[in-house]
C-alpha positions in Angstrom: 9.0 0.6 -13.8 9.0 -2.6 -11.9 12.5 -4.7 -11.7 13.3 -7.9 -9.7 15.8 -7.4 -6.9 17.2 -8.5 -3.8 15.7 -7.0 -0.6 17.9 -7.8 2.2 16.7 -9.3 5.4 19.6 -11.0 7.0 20.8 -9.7 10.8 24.4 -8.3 11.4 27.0 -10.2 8.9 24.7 -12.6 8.3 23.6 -11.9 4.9 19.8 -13.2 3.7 18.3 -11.8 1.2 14.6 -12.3 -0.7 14.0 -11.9 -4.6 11.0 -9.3 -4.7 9.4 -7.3 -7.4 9.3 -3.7 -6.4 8.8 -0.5 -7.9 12.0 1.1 -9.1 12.2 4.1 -7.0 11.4 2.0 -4.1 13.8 2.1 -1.2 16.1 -1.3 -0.8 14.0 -2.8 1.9 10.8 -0.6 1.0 7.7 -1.9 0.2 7.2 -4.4 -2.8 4.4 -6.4 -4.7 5.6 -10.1 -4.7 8.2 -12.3 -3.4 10.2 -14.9 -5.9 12.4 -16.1 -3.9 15.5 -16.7 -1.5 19.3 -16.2 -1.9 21.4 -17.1 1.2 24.9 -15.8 0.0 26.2 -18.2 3.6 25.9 -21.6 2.5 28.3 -23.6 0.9 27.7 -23.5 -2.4 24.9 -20.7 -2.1 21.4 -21.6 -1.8 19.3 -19.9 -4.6 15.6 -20.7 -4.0 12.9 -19.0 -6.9 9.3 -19.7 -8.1 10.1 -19.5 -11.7 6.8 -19.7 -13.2 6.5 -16.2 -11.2 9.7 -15.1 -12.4 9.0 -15.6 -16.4 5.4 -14.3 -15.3 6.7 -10.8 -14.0 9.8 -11.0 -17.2 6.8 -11.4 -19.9 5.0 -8.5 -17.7 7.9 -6.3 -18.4 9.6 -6.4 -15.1 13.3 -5.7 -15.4 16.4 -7.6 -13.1 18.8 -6.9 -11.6 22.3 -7.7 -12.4 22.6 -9.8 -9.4 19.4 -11.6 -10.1 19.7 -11.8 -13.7 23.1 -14.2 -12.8 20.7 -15.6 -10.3 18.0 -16.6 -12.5 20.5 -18.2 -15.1 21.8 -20.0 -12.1 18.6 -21.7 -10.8 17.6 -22.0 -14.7 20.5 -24.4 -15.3 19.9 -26.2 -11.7 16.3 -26.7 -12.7 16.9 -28.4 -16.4 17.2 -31.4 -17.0 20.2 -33.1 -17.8 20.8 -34.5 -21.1 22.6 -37.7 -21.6 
């Protein structure tokens, strides 16, 4: 089963982390088949950075996210609409 999570790539207390799609079983910072994204946890507010036509691409593919990206997806959903008047 494939699920979207954060692979961590960030040196000592300095968190940085990319939104991949990897294979469940798949170590934390093992091998995976696409990146979506960036999340640096650092800034002020956070920086969330994701390809969302990829995202709803690997979603409708059956990909499953994390809980972490799941709250990360809503957040760059609702940075990403428009606003309505």
């Amino acid at each position: 089963m494939l699920r979207i999570r954060l692979t961590r790539i960030g040196a000592k207390k300095k968190p940085f982390y990319r939104v991949v799609v990897s294979e469940q079983r798949q170590n934390r910072d093992g091998s995976f088949v696409e990146i979506l994204g960036h999340y640096n946890p650092k800034t002020d507010p956070p920086a969330v950075e994701l390809k969302m036509d990829r995202v709803q691409h690997w979603l409708s593919c059956g990909a499953q996210p994390s809980e972490t990206v799941r709250s990360l997806i809503n957040k760059a959903s609702k940075a990403s609409a428009p606003a309505s008047a």
